[in-house]
C-alpha positions as CSV (number, residue, x, y, z in Angstrom):
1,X,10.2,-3.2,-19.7
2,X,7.0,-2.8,-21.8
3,X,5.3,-5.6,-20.6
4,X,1.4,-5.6,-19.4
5,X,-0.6,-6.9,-16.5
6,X,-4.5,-7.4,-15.8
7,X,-6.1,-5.6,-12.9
8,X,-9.3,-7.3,-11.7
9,X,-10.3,-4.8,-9.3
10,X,-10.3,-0.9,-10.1
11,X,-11.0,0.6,-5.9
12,X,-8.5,1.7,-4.0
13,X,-6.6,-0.8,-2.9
14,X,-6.0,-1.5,-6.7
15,X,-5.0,1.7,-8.2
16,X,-3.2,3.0,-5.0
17,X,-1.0,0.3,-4.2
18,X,-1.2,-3.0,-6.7
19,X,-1.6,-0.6,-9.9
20,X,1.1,1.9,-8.8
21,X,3.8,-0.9,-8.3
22,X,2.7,-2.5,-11.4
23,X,2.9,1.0,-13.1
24,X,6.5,1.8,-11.4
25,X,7.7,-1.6,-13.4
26,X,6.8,-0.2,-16.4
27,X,4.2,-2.4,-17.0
28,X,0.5,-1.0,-18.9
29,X,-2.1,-1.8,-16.9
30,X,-5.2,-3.3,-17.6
31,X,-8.1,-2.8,-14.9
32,X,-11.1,-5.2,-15.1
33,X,-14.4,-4.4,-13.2
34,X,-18.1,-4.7,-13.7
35,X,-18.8,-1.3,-11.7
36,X,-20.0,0.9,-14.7
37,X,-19.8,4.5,-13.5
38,X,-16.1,3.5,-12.3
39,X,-14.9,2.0,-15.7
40,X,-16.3,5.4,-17.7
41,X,-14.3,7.4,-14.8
42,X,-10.8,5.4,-15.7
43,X,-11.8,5.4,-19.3
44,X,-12.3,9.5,-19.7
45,X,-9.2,9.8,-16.9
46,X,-5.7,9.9,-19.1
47,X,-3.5,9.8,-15.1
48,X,-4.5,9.9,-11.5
49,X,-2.4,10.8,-8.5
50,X,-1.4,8.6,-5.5
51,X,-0.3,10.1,-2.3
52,X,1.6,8.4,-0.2
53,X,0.6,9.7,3.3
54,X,3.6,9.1,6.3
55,X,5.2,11.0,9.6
56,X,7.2,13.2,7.6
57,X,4.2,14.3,5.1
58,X,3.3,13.7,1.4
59,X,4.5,12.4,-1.5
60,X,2.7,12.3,-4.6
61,X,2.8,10.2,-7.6
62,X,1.3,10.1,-11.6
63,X,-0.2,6.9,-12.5
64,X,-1.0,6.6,-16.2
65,X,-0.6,3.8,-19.3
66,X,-3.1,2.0,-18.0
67,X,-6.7,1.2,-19.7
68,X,-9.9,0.2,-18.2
69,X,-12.1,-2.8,-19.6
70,X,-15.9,-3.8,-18.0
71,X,-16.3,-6.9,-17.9
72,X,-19.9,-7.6,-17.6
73,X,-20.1,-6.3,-21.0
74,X,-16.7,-6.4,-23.3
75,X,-15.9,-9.9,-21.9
76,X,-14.3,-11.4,-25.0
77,X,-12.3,-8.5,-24.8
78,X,-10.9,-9.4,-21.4
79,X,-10.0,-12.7,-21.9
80,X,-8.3,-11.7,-25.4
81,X,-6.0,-9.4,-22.9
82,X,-5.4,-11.7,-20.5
83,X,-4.2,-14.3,-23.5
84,X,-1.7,-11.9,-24.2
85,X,-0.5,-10.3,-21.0
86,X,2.1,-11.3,-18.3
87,X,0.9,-10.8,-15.4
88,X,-2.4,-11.2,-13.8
89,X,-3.8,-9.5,-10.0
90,X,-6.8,-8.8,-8.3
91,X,-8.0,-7.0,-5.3
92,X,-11.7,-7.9,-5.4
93,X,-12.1,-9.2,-2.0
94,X,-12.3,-13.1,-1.2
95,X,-16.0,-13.6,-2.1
96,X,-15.4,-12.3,-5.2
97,X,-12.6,-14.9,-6.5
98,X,-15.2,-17.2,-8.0
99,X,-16.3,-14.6,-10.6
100,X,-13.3,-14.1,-12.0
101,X,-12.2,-17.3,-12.7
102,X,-13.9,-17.7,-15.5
103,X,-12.0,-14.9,-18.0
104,X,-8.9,-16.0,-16.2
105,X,-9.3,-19.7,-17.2
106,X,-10.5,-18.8,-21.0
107,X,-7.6,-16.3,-21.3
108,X,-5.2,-18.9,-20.1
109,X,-6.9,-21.6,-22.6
110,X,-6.2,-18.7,-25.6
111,X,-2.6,-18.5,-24.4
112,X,-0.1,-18.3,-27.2
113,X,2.6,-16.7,-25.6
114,X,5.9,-18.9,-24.4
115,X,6.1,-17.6,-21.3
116,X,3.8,-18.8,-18.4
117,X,0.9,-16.1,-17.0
118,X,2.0,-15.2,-13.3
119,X,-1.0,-15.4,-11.4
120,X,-1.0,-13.3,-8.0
121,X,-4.4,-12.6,-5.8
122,X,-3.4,-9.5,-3.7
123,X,-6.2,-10.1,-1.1
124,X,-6.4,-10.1,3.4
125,X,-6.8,-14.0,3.4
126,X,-4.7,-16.9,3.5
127,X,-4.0,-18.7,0.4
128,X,-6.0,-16.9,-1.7
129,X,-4.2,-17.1,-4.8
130,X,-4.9,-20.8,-4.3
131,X,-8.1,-20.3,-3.7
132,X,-8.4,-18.7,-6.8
133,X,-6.5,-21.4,-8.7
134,X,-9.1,-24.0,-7.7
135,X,-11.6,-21.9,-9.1
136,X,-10.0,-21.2,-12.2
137,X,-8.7,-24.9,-12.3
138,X,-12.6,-25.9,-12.5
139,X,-13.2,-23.8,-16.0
140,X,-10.0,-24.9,-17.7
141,X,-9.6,-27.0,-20.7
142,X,-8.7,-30.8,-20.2
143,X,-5.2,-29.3,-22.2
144,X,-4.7,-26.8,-20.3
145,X,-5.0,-27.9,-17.6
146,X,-2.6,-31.0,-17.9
147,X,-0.1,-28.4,-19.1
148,X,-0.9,-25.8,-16.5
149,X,3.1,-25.5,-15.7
150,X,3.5,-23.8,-19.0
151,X,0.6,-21.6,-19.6
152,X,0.3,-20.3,-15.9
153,X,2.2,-20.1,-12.5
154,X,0.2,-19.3,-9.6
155,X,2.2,-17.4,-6.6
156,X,0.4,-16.4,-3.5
157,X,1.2,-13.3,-1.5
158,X,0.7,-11.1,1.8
159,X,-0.1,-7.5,1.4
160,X,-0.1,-4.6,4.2
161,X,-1.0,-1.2,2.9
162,X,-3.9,0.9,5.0
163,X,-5.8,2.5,3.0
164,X,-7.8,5.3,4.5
165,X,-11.6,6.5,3.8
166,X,-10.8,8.6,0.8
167,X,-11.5,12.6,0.5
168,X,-15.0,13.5,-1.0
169,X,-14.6,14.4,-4.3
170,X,-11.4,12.9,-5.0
171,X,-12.3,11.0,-8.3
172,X,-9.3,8.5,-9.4
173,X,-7.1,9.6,-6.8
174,X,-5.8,7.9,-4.1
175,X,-4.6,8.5,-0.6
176,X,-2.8,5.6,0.7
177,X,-0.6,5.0,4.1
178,X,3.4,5.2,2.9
179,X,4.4,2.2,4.6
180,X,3.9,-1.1,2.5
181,X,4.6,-4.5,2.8
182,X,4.1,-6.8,-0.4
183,X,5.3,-10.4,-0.2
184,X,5.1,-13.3,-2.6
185,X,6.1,-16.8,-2.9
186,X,9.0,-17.4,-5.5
187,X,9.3,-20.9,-5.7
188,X,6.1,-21.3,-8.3
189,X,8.4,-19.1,-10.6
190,X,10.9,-21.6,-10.8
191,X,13.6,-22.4,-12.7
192,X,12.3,-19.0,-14.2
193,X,12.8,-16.0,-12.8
194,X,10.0,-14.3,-10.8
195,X,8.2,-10.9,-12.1
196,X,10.2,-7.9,-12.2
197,X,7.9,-5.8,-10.0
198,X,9.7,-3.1,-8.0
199,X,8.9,-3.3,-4.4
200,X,7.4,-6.6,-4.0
201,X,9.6,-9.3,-1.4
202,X,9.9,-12.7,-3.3
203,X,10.3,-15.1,-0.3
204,X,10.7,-19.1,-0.2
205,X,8.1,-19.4,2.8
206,X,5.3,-17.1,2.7
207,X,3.2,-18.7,5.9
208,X,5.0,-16.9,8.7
209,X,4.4,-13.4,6.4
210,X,1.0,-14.0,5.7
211,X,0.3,-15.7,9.6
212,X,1.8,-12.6,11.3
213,X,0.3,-9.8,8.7
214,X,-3.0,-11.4,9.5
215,X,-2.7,-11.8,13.3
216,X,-0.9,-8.7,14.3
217,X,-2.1,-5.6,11.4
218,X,-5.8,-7.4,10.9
219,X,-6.3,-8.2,14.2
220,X,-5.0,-5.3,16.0
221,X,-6.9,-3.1,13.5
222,X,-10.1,-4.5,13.7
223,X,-10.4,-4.9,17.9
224,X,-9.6,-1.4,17.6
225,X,-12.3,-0.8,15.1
226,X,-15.6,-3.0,16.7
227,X,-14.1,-1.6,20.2
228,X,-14.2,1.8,18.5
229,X,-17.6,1.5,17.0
230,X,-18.8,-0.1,20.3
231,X,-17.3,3.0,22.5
232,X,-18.9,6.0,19.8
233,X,-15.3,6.4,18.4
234,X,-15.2,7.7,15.1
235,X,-11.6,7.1,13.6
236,X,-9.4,4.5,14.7
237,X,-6.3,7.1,16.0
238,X,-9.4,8.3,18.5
239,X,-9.5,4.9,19.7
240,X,-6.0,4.5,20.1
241,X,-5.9,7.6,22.2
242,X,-7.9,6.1,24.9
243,X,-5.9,4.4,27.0
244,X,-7.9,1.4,28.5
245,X,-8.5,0.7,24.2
246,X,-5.2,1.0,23.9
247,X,-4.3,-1.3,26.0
248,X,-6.6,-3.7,24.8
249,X,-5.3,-3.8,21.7
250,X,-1.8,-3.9,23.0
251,X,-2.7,-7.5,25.3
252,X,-4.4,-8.7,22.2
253,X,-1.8,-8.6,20.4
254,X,0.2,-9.9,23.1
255,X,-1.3,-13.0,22.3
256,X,-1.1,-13.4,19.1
257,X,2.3,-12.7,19.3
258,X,2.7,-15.5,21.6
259,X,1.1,-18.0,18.6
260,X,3.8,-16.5,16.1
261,X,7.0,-16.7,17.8
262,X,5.9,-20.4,19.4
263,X,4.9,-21.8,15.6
264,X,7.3,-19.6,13.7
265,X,10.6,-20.0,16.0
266,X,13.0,-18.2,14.1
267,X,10.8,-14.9,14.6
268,X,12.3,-14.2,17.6
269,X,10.3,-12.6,21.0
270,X,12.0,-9.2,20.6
271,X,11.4,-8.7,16.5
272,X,7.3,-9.8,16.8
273,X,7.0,-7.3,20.0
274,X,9.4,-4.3,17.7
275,X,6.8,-5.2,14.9
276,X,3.6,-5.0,17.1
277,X,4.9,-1.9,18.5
278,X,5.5,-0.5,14.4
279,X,1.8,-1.5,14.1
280,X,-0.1,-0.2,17.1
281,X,2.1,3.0,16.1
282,X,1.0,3.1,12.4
283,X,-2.4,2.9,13.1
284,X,-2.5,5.1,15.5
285,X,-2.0,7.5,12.9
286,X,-4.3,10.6,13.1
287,X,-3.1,11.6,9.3
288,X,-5.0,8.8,8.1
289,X,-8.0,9.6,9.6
290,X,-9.0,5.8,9.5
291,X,-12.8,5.8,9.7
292,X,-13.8,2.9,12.6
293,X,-16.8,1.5,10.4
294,X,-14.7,1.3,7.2
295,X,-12.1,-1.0,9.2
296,X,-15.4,-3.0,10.5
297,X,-17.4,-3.8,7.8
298,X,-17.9,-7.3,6.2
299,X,-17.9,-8.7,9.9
300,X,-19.4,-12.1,8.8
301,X,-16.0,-12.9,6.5
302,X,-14.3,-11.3,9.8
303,X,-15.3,-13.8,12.0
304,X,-14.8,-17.1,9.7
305,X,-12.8,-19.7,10.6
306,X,-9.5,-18.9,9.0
307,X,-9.8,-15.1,9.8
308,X,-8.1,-12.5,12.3
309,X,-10.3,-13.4,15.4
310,X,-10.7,-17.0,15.1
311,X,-7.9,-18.8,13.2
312,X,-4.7,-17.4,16.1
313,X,-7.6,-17.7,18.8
314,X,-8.5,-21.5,17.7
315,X,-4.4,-22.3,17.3
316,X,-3.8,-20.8,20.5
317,X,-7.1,-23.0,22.5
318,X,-5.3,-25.9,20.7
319,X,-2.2,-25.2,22.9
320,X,-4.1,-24.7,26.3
321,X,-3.1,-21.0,25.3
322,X,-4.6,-17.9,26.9
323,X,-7.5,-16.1,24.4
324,X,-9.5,-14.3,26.8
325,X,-8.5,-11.0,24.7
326,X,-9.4,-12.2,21.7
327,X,-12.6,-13.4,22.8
328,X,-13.0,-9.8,23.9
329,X,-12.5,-8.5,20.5
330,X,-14.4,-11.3,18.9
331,X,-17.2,-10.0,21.2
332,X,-17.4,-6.6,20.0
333,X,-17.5,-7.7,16.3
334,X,-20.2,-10.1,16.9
335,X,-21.9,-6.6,18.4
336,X,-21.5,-4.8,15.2
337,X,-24.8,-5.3,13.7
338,X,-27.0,-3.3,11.3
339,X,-24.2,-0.9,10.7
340,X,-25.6,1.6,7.8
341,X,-23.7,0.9,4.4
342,X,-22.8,-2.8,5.8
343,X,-24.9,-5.6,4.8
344,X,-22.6,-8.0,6.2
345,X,-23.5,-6.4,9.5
346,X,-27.4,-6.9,8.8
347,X,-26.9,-10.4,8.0
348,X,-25.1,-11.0,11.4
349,X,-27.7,-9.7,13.3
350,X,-30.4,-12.0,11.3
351,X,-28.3,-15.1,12.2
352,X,-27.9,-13.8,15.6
353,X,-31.9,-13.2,16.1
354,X,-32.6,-16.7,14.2
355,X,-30.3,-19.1,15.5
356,X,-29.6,-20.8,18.7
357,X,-25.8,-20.1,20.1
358,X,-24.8,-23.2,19.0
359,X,-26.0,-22.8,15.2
360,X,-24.9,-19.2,15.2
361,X,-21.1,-20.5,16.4
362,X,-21.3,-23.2,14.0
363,X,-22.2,-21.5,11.0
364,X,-20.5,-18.2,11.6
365,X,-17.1,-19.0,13.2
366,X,-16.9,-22.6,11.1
367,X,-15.5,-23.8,14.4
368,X,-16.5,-27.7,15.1
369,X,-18.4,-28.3,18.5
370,X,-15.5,-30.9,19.5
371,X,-13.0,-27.8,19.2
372,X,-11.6,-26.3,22.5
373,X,-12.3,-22.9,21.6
374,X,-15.9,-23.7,20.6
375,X,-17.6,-23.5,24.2
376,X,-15.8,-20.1,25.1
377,X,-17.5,-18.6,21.4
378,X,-20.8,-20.2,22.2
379,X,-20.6,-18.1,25.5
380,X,-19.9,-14.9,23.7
381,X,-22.6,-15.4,21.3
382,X,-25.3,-16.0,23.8
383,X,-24.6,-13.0,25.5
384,X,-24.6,-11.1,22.4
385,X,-27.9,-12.4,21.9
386,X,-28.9,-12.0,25.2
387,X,-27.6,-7.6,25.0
388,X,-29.4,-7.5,21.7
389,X,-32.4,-9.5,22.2
C-alpha cells in the first residue's frame, strides 16, 4: 500500500495497538510527541516487538518503517508531514486534544494532495474525534475551512485494547491484551471509500459501540480498580478473585447493562449479559498482571460528566432507574486521593478539602443541581469528606 499516517502519541497504547494496525496496512508511520528521552529512544530504535498476551499464550510481532518527530522542537517539520500524509491518529489522552490541533490545522492548510486527510482520535471518550475537530476547526484558514470536505474527513471511533503496566526494562516494546476491538464511523468517508486499515470495524452508527465500550469495559474496570485500591489489592485479577468484589462489579454492570439494551434496543438482553460476562472474564486475567493504580489514575477526568461513573448513572436517574452500584463505585473513586505518581488524585482531594459537597459535585461531576442524580452524588461526596476530613 505505501501510504503514511501521523502518530500523535508515541506510549503504549500508540505503538502497541494504533501503530501496529497502522504498520500491518503497510502504512510508514510517523509518531509525534514532545516527550524528549522517548523521541531519541524511537529515533536510535530501527523495530520494536509487540506481544499479544491471551488464554492460549504469546504471540509476538516486529513493528518497524516508522519514524519519530518532536514536536516541541521540529514543528515545521510536522506539519510539512502531515500536508503530505493520509491518515492522521492520536492517543494523547482527552486533555491533550487542544495541543495538537494546531499542527493538524496548519498541515491541513498546506494540503496539496487530492485526497482528503482521514482524521481519527483513538481516545476512552465520547466523540473525541469531534472534539478534536472543534479544536482544529478554531486554527484553520477561512479557505480551508469552507472547503474542509476536501482537505479533511473527520471519523470518530471506539477502541478496547487493555494494556497492562509494562515490564521494567522493556524499552520500545510492548505487551498488549490479544483481544481488540477498534470501531469507526464510515459515513464521513463517503462517497469515498474508508481507510484500508486491517482490523478496524467501519460501522454506520458508532453510539451504541462507543456507549457500551464505555459503560461495560471502563466502568467494570475501574469499580474494580478504586474498589481494589480501596481493599489493598494490588492487580485487578486479585480483585476479581474476591468474591464479594466480584460481585460488585458483576451488579454494576448489571446496570449499565440495563441503560444499553433499554436505549440501544436491537442489542438484545442475552448479547449485553454474553459481552459483560467476555469482559468481567478478560479482566480477570492474571497474565496481564493489570496494576489497580494504573487503571485508577486521572480520577478527576473519571468522574466528569460524560464519563464511566456518571454519564450511564445520570441516564439511568433520568429513567427512575436503579444506580445504587454505581454510586458505590463512584464512591470509591472519589476515595482515591493522593495516590503517588497521580496528580489527578492530589487535585481531588484539594477540591474535596476546599469545597462544600455541593461545589465539589458541581464542579467535579458537571452534574446540574436540578439533575435527579445530583442529590444522591452530593451524599457520596459529603461522606467522603466526612471519612477524610
Amino acid at each position: 500500500m505505501g501510504g503514511k499516517a501521523i502518530h500523535f502519541g508515541g506510549g503504549n497504547i500508540g505503538r502497541g495497538f494504533v501503530a501496529e494496525f497502522l504498520h500491518n496496512s503497510g502504512y510508514e508511520v510517523v509518531f509525534v510527541d514532545v516527550v524528549d528521552s522517548l523521541i531519541e529512544t524511537l529515533q536510535k530504535t530501527p523495530s520494536y516487538e509487540v506481544t499479544e498476551i491471551g488464554p492460549e499464550g504469546e504471540t509476538k510481532f516486529t513493528i518497524d518503517n516508522f519514524r519519530a518527530i518532536n514536536s516541541k522542537h521540529e514543528m515545521e517539520k510536522v506539519i510539512h508531514e502531515i500536508a503530505t500524509a493520509d491518515i492522521v491518529t492520536c492517543a494523547v489522552g482527552p486533555n491533550i486534544l487542544k495541543f495538537i490541533a494546531e499542527p493538524i490545522a496548519k498541515g491541513i492548510d498546506a494540503r496539496k494532495e487530492s485526497t482528503p486527510l482521514a482524521v481519527i482520535a483513538c481516545e476512552n471518550a465520547i466523540g473525541a474525534t469531534d472534539t478534536l475537530r472543534g479544536f482544529i476547526e478554531q486554527k484553520l484558514s477561512e479557505d480551508s475551512k469552507s472547503s474542509i470536505k476536501d482537505k479533511a474527513r473527520f471519523a470518530n471511533s471506539a477502541i478496547d485494547r487493555i494494556v497492562p503496566l509494562q515490564d521494567e526494562g522493556a524499552g520500545m516494546n510492548v505487551k498488549i491484551e490479544k483481544f481488540y476491538e477498534w470501531c469507526v464511523e464510515s459515513e464521513p468517508f463517503k462517497p469515498a471509500d474508508p481507510p484500508a486499515i486491517k482490523g478496524v470495524h467501519y460501522v454506520e452508527d458508532l453510539q451504541p459501540y462507543i456507549e457500551r465500550k464505555l459503560y461495560t469495559v471502563n466502568t467494570g474496570h475501574a469499580t474494580a480498580a478504586y474498589y481494589g485500591h480501596n481493599r489493598g489489592k494490588k492487580y485487578i485479577h486479585e480483585v476479581l478473585e474476591d468474591k464479594e468484589l466480584h460481585d460488585i462489579v458483576e451488579e454494576t454492570l448489571k446496570e449499565t447493562a440495563h441503560l444499553i439494551t433499554t436505549k440501544f434496543t436491537h442489542i438484545s438482553k442475552q448479547e449485553q449479559e454474553d459481552y459483560v460476562k467476555a469482559i468481567v472474564k478478560r479482566i480477570s486475567n492474571p497474565v496481564l498482571k493489570d496494576n489497580v493504580e494504573r487503571v485508577g489514575r486521572a480520577p478527576l477526568r473519571k468522574l466528569s460528566r460524560k464519563e464511566r461513573f456518571i454519564g450511564p448513572a445520570a441516564m439511568l436517574a433520568e429513567n427512575g432507574d436503579k444506580v445504587e452500584c454505581l454510586l458505590g463505585g463512584l464512591e470509591m473513586a472519589f476515595r482515591f486521593q493522593n495516590v503517588e505518581g497521580d496528580e489527578e488524585s492530589a487535585e481531588l482531594a484539594k477540591k474535596l478539602k476546599q469545597m462544600s459537597a455541593t461545589e465539589a459535585t458541581k464542579d467535579i461531576t458537571g452534574l446540574d443541581e436540578k439533575h435527579p442524580l445530583f442529590k444522591k452524588v452530593e451524599e457520596v461526596v459529603a461522606k467522603v469528606q466526612k471519612d477524610t476530613a
